[in-house]
N, C-alpha and C positions, 0 to 999 in steps of 0.2 A: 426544530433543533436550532439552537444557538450559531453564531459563525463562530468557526475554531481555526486555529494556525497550528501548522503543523510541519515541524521539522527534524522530527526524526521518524524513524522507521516503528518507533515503540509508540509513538504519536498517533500513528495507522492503526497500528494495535489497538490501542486503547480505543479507539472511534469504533474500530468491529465487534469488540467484549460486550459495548452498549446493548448491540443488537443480538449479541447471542452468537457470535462469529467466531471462533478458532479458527488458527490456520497452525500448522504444522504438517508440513511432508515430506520434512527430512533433508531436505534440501535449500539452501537462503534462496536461492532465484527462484527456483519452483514458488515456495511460499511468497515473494515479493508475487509474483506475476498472477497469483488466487486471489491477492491482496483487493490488486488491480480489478479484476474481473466482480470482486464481491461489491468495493467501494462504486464499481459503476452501476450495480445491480440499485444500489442502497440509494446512490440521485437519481435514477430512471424510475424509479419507486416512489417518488417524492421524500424520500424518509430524508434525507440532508440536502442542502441548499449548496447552490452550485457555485460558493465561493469554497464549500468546505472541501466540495469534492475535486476543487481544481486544486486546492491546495496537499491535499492528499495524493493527489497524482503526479504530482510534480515531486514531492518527497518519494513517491515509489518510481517513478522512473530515475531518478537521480541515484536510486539506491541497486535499480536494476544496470545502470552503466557501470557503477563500481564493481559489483559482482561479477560482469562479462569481463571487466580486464582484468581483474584479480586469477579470472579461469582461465581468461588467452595466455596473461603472464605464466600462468601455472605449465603451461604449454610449452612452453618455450623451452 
């Protein structure tokens, strides 16, 4: 697979459809954090190259920080 850049969350998306991967669980953190888990499946796999998957992780943790303060806030 090509190198790909990726900066949104719909970015991710679009990378897992390739492969046959939905995530929905009803929840945005739940689903960032399957995200994660499937995208590491998919470079341990050799199926994407390790520019794509680092950049893929780095949009799903940046997307996982936002959702943990938006729940703290929601806390408060």
């Amino acid at each position: 697979m090509d190198k790909l850049s990726f900066r949104t969350l719909y970015d991710v998306q679009q990378l897992l459809k390739r492969f046959g991967t939905y995530v929905h669980l009803g929840k945005r953190i739940w689903d960032i954090e399957l995200m994660s888990i499937e995208v590491k499946r998919l470079y341990e796999n050799g199926m994407i190259e390790k520019n794509t998957f680092i950049n893929a992780q780095m949009v799903l943790k940046s997307e996982h920080r936002k959702e943990e303060k938006i729940e703290k806030d929601r806390l408060k």
